[in-house]
C-alpha positions as CSV (number, residue, x, y, z in Angstrom):
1,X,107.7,116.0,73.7
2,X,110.5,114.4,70.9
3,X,113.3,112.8,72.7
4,X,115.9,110.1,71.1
5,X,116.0,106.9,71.9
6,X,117.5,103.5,70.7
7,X,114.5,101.7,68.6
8,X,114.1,98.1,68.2
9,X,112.6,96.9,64.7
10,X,114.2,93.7,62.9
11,X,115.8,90.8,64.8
12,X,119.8,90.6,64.5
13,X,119.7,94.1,63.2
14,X,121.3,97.0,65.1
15,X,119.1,99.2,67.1
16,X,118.7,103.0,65.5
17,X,119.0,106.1,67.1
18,X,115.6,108.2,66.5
19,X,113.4,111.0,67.6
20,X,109.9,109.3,68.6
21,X,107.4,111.2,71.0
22,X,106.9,110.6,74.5
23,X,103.4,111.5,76.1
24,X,102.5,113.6,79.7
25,X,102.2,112.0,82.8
26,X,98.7,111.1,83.8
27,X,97.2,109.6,86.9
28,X,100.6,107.6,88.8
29,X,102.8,108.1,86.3
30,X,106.3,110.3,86.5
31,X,108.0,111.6,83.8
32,X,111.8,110.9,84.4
33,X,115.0,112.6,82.7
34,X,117.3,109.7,82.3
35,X,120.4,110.1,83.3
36,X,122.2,106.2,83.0
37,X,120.7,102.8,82.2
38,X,123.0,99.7,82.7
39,X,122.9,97.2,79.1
40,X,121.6,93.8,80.0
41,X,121.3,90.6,78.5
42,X,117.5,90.4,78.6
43,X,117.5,93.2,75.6
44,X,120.1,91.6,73.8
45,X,117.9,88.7,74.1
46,X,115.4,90.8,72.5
47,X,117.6,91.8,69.7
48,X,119.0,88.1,68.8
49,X,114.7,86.7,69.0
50,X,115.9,84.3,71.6
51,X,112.4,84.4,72.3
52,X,112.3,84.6,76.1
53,X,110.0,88.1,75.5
54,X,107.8,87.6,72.7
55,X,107.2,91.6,71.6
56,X,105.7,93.4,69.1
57,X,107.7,95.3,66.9
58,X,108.9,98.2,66.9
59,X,109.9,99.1,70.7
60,X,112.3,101.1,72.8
61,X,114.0,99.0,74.8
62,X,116.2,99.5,78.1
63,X,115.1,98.7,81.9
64,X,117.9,99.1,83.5
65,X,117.3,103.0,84.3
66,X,118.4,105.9,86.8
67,X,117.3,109.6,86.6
68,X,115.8,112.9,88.2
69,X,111.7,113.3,88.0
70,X,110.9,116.2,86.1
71,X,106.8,115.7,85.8
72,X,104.4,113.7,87.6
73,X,101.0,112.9,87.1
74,X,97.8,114.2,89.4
75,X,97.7,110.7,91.6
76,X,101.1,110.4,92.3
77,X,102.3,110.6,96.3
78,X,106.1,108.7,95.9
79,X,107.9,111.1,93.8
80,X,108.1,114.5,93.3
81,X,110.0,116.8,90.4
82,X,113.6,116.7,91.8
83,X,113.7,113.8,93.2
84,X,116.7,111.1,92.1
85,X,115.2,107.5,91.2
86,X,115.6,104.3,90.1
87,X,113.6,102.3,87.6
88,X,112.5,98.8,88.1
89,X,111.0,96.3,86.0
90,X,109.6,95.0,89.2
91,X,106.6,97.6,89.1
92,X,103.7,96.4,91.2
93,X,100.1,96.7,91.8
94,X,100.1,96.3,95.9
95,X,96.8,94.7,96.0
96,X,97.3,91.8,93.9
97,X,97.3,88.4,96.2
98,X,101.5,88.1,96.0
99,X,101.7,92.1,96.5
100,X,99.4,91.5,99.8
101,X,101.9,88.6,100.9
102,X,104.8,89.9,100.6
103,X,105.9,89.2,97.0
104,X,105.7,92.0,95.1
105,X,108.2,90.7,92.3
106,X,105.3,88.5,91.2
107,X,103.2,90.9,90.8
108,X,99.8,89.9,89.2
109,X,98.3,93.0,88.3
110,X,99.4,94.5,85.7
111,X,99.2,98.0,86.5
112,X,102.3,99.3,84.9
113,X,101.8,99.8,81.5
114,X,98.7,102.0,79.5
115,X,95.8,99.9,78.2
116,X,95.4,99.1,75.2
117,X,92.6,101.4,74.4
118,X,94.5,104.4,75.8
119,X,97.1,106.7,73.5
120,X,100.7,105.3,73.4
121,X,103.3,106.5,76.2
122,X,105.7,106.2,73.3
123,X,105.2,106.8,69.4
124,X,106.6,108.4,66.2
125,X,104.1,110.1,63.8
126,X,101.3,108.6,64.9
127,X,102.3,105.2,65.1
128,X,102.4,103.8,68.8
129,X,105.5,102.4,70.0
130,X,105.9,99.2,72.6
131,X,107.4,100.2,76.1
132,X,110.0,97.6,77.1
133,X,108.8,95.5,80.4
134,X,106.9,99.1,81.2
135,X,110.6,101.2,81.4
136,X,112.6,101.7,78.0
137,X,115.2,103.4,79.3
138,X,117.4,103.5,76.1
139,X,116.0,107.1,75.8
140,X,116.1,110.2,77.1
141,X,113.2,110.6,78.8
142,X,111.1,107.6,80.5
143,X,107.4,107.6,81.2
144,X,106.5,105.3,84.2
145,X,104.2,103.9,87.0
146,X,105.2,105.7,90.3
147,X,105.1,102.1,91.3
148,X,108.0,101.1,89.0
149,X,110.3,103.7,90.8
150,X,111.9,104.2,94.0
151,X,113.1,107.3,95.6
152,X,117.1,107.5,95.8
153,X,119.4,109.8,98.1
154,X,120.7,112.6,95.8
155,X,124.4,112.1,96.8
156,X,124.1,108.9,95.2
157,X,126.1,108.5,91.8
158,X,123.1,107.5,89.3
159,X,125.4,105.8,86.8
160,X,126.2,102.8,89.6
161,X,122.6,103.2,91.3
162,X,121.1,102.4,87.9
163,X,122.5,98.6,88.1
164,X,120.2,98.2,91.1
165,X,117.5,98.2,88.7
166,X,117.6,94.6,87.4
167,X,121.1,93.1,87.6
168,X,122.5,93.6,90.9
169,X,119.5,93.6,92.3
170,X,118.5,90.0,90.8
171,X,121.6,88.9,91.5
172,X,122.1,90.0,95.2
173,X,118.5,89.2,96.0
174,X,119.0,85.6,94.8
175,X,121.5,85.2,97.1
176,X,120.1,87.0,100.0
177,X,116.6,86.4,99.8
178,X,115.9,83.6,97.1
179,X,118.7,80.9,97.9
180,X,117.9,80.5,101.8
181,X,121.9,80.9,102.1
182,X,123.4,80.7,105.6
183,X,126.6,82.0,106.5
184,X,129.2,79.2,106.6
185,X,128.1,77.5,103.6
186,X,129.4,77.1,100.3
187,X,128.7,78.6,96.8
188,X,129.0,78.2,93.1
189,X,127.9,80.4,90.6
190,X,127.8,79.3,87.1
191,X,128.1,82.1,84.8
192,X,130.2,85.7,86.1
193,X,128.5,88.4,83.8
194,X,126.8,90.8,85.3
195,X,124.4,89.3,87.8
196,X,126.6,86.0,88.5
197,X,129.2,88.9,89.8
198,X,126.0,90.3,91.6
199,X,125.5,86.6,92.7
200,X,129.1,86.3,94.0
201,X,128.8,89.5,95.8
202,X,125.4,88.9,98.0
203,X,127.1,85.5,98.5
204,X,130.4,87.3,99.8
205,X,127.9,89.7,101.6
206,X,125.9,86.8,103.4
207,X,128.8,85.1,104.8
208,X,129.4,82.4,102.5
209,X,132.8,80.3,103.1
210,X,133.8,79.3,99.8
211,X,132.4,81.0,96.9
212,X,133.5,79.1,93.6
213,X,133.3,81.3,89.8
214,X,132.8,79.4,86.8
215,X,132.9,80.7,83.1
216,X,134.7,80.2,80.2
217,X,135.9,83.9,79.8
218,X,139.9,84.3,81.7
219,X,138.7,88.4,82.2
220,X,135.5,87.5,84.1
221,X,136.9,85.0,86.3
222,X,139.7,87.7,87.4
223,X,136.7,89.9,88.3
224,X,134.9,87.4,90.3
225,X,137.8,87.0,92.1
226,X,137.9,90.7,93.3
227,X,134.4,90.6,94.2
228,X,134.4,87.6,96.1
229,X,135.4,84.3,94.2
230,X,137.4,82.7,96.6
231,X,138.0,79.7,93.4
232,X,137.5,79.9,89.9
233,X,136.8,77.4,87.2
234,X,137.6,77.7,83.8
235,X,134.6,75.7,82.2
236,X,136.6,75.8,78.5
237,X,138.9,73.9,79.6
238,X,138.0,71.3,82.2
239,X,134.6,70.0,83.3
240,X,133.0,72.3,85.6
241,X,130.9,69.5,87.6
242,X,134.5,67.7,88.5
243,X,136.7,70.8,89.1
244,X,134.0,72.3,91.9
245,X,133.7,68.4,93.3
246,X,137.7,68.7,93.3
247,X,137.8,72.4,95.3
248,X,135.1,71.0,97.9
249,X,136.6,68.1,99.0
250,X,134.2,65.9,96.7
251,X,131.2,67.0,98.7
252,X,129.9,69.4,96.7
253,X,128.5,72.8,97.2
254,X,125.2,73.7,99.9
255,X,124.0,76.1,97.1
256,X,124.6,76.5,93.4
257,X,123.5,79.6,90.6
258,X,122.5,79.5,87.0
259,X,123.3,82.8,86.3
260,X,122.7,82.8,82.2
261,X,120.1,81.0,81.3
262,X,121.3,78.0,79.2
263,X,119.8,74.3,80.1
264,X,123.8,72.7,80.1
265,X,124.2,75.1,83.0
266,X,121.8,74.7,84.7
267,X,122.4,70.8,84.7
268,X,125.4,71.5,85.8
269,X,124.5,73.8,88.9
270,X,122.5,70.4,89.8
271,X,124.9,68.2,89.5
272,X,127.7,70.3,91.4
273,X,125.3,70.1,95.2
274,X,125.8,68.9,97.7
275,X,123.7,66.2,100.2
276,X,120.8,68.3,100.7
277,X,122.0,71.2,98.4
278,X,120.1,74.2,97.1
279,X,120.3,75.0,93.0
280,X,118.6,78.4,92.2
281,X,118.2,79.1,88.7
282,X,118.8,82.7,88.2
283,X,118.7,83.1,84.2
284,X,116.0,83.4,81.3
285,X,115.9,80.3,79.4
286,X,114.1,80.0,76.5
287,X,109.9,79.4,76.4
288,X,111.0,75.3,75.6
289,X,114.4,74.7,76.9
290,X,114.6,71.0,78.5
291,X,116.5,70.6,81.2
292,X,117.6,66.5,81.6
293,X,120.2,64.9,84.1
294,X,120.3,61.6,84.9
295,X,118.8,60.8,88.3
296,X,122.1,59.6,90.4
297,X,124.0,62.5,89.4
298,X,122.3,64.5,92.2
299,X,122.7,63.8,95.7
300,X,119.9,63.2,98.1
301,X,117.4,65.8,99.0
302,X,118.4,67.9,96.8
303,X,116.4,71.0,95.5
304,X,116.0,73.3,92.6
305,X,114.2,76.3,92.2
306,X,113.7,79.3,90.6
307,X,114.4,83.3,91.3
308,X,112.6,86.0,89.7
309,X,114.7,89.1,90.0
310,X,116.2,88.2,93.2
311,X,112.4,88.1,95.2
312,X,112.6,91.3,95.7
313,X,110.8,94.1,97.3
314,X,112.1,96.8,96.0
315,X,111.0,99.6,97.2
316,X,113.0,98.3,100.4
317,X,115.6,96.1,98.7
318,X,117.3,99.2,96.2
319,X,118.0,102.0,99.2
320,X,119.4,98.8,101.3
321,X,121.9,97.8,99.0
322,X,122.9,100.9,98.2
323,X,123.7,101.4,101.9
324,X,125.7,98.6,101.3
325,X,127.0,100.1,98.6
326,X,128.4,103.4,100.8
327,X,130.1,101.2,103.7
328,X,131.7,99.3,101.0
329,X,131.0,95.8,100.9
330,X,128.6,95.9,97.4
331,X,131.3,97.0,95.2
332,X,129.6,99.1,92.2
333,X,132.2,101.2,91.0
334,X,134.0,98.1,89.5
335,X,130.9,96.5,88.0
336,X,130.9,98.8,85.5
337,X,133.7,98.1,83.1
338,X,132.3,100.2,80.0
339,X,131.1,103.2,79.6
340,X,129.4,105.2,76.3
341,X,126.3,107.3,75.2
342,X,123.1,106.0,73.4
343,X,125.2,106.0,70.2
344,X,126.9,103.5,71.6
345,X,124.6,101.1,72.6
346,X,125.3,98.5,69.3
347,X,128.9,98.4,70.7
348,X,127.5,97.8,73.9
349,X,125.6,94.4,72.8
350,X,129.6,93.3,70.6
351,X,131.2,93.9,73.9
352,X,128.4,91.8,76.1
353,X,128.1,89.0,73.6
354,X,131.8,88.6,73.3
355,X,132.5,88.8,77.1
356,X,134.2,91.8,77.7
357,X,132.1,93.4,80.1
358,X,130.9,92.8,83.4
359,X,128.3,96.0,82.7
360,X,128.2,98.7,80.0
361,X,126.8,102.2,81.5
362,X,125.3,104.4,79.0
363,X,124.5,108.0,80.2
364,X,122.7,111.3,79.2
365,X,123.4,114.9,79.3
């Protein structure tokens, strides 16, 4: 089958819209019809050879994906044609040691994508294209592991559901599950793009007392504050470290969020705690970013760690915040702040890289 889709070839060059072939299901895998994929930073790292995913060229990219199953493959038992899903990165083997404990976000067996020896799920004349993180949902159609979909209820809009895919649901997971947040405690989050608003919200969600923003960008700290910033910090224009010592009294916060992937803020999540404080790092750095502090900036028993996409289980994790999502208190609708088509996905990267978005939506007829 020919479908378009946004291709990936030179760094710092746009992406181009082209007709490449996708295969047939086989074995677990489900053809899907997208219908909306969010725009996320982790393929505009891609595009910009930050070199946090070290890919072949050329490749679809996309991950951030919603649609309706229109095949499926002889194996598969989770999906049928029809149904509504939603695409995860977080695709999973289920008999991998972290699958059997519990973890199925660090997933060690590599199930999701076609060997190597096997024919391309994607190509163009021949040629075999790379699938992004086992999803590439900058296309029209996407060819997956049943285990890198979950089931969604139809009434469900699929332009908001698709953010549940990677952003929200890092960003709500790493302050549900990851953090070890208790309600009554207080909360920075270093960085309000898409999953530091995600952040702000499972923080609002969990019962957090004070929940302080920080960026440098005026329009995202007006958002945080209608999802749940109860402060904001301008970091542009005073140092962030002092100003969230200021709002808490001097004490410090119990947990504090990277939520970009840059080593100053992440020192700077450290250095905000509190006695016996919590900092989660939440963004991608780079493969050799060094992260240094000196040792009496942090106060005792402190500890930092790291989240990969919000711990999650989704399978689980997706339908529950979407039920959060009906009774109101995960607030979707205003997460996205952009919408265009496939065309527009270039645009899509200007507006992310120059702040103006919280979350672009692209959909499909």
């Amino acid at each position: 089958m020919e479908i378009d889709a946004a291709v990936f070839r030179k760094v710092h060059e746009p992406l181009t819209i082209e007709t490449v072939e996708i295969d047939r299901p086989w074995g677990h895998e489900v053809l899907v019809r997208t219908v909306a994929t969010g725009v996320c930073h982790s393929d505009l790292h891609v595009v910009d050879g930050l070199g946090r995913f070290p890919l072949d060229r050329p490749i679809v990219l996309g991950h951030e994906g919603s649609g309706i199953v229109e095949a499926v493959g002889d194996e598969v038992t989770s999906v049928q044609p029809g149904d509504h899903v939603v695409a995860c990165l977080s695709g999973f083997c289920g008999s991998c040691a972290q699958c059997l404990s519990g973890h199925p976000n660090l997933c060690t067996g590599g199930i999701v994508t076609r060997t190597e020896s096997g024919p391309p799920r994607l190509s163009q004349r021949g040629a075999p294209f790379r699938q992004f993180l086992g999803v590439s949902s900058y296309a029209e159609r996407m060819l997956l592991h049943e285990n890198s979909l979950v089931r969604i209820d139809p009434d469900l809009p699929l332009d908001r559901a698709a953010l549940l895919g990677c952003g929200v649901l890092t960003g709500v997971g790493a302050a549900l599950r990851s953090s070890g947040l208790q309600a009554g405690q207080s909360v920075a989050v270093f960085g309000c793009g898409g999953i530091g608003l995600s952040i702000i919200q499972g923080a609002r969600i969990g019962g957090a007392r004070e929940i302080i923003g920080v960026d440098v960008f005026p329009a995202k700290l007006e958002m945080a504050r209608r999802l749940g910033a109860t402060q904001v910090v301008n970091g542009a224009a005073e140092d962030p470290v002092k100003a969230v010592r200021a709002l808490t009294g001097g004490a410090g916060v119990d947990h504090a969020f990277e939520a970009v992937g840059t080593a100053k803020l992440v020192r700077q999540a450290i250095e905000s705690l509190a006695i016996r404080g919590t900092a989660t790092i939440v963004g991608v750095l780079p493969p050799d970013a060094m992260i240094e502090f000196p040792w009496m900036a942090i106060r005792p028993e402190c500890r930092v760690q790291t989240s990969r996409m919000g711990s999650n289980r989704f399978r689980t994790d997706i339908p529950l915040y979407l039920d959060f999502y009906r009774q109101g208190r995960l607030r979707l609708d205003e997460m996205v702040t952009k919408r265009g088509r496939l065309g527009d996905i270039n645009e899509a990267f200007r507006a992310m890289k120059a702040g103006e978005v919280a979350r672009t939506v692209l959909t499909f007829d």
